[in-house]
C-alpha positions in Angstrom: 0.0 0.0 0.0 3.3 2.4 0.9 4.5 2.0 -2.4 1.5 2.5 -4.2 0.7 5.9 -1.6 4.5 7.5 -2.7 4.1 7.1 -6.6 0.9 8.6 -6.9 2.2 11.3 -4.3 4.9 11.6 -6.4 3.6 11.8 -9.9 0.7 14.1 -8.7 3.7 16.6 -7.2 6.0 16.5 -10.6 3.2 17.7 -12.0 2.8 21.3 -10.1 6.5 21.2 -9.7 6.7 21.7 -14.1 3.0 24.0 -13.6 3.2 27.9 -13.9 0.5 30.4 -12.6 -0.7 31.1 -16.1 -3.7 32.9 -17.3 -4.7 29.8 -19.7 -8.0 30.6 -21.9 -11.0 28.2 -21.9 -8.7 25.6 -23.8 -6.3 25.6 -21.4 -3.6 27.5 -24.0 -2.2 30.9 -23.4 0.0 33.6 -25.4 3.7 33.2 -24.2 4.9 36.1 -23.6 8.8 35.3 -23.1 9.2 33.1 -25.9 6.2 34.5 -28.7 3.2 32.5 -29.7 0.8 30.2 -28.4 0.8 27.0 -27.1 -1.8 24.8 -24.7 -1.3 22.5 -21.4 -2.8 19.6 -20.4 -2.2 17.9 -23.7 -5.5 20.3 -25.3 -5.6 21.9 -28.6 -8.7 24.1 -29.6 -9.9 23.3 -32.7 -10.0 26.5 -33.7 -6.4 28.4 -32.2 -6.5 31.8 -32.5 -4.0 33.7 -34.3 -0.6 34.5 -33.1 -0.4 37.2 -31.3 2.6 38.2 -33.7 4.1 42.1 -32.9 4.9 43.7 -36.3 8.3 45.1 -34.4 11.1 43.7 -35.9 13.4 45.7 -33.0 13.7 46.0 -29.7 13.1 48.9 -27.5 15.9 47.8 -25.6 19.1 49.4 -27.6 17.4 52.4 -28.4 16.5 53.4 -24.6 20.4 51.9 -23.9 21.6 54.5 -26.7 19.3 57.7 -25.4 20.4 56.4 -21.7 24.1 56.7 -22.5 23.8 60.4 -24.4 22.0 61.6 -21.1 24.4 60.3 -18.8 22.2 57.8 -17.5 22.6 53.8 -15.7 20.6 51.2 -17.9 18.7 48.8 -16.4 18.9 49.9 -12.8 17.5 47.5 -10.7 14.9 49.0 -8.0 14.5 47.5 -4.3 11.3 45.9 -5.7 13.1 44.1 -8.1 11.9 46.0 -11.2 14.2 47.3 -13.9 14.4 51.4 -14.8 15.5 51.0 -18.6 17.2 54.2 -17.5 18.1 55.9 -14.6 19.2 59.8 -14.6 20.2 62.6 -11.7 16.6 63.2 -12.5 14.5 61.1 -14.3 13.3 57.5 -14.4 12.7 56.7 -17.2 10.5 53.5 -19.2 10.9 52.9 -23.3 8.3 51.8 -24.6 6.9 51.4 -28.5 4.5 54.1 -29.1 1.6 51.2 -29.0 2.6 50.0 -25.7 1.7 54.0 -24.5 -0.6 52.5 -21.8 1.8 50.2 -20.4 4.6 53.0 -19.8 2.4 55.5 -17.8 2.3 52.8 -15.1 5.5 51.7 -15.2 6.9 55.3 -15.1 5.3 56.3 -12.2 6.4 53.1 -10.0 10.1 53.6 -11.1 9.7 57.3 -10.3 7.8 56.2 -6.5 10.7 53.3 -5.3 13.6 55.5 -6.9 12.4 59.0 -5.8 13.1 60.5 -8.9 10.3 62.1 -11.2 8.8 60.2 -13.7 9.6 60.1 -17.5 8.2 58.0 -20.8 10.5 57.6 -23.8 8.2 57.0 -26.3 9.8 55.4 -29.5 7.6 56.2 -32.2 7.0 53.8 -35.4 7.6 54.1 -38.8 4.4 52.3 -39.4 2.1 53.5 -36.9 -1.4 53.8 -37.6 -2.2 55.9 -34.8 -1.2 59.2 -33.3 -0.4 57.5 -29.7 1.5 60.5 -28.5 -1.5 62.0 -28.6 -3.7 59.8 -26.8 -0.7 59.8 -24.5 -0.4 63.5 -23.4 -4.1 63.2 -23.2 -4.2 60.5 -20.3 -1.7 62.7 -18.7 -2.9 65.9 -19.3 -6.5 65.1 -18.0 -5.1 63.2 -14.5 -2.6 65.5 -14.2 -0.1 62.9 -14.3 3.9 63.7 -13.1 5.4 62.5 -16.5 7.8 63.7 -18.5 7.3 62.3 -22.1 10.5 62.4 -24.5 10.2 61.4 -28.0 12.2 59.3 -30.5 11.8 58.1 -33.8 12.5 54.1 -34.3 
C-alpha cells in the first residue's frame, strides 16, 4: 500500500513542480509572452487556435533606450528595491521605453520607477515608422486630464 501511496504522491507533485501560474484561456492555452506565440497544457488543442499574437516590431526597445540612456548620462537597467528594472536611470528622471503602441503600459510603469527610486517620472516613447495611430497623442491626453507627473521624451525608431 506504501508504495502505491508515494508514486501517486509523487507523480501528482512533478506535475505542479513543471505548472506555472498562467492565465490559460478556456482551452487551457495561453499567449507566451517570453518566448512569442501560443501553445496549450494539459495535452488540449482548440480546434480553432486563434491567431498569433505576432508584434509587427522587428526591433527591440531595448538598444534604443540603452543608446538615449548613455547620451543623457544615464545607468541602464537599474535595478529598483522591488526588483523591477528602470530602462534608464538619470540625476533626474526614471525613465520607461516603450513602443508608441505600448503607450498604456509606460504610464504605469513610469510612475512606480519614479515612486521606489524617488526621482520624477519620464516615458521615452519610441515612435513607429508604421504606426497607424497618433499614440502621442492619446498619451499627453491621459496625462494631461489626471494631471499625471510625466515627463514624455520622443524618439523616432
Amino acid at each position: 500500500m506504501k508504495p502505491i501511496l508515494f508514486i501517486v504522491l509523487t507523480s501528482f507533485l512533478s506535475n505542479l513542480a513543471f505548472s506555472h501560474g498562467g492565465g490559460l484561456d478556456r482551452y487551457g492555452c495561453h499567449n507566451d509572452n517570453v518566448n512569442g506565440g501560443y501553445h496549450c497544457h494539459q495535452n488540449r488543442t482548440p480546434a480553432n487556435q486563434p491567431p498569433l499574437q505576432i508584434t509587427p516590431k522587428k526591433t527591440s526597445e531595448k538598444p534604443i533606450a540603452n543608446k538615449w540612456c548613455q547620451n543623457n548620462r544615464g545607468i541602464s537597467e537599474f535595478r529598483t528595491k522591488d526588483g523591477t528594472y528602470v530602462d534608464c536611470l538619470t540625476d533626474i528622471y526614471a525613465l520607461e521605453a516603450e513602443f508608441d503602441d505600448n503607450w498604456k503600459e509606460a504610464i504605469g510603469q513610469s510612475l512606480h520607477y519614479a515612486e521606489t527610486t524617488n526621482k520624477k517620472a519620464a516615458i521615452l516613447l519610441i515612435k513607429r515608422k508604421k504606426s497607424r495611430k497618433d499614440y502621442q497623442a492619446l498619451l499627453e491626453r491621459v496625462i494631461n486630464k489626471y494631471d499625471l507627473p510625466i515627463t514624455v521624451f520622443t524618439i523616432n525608431e
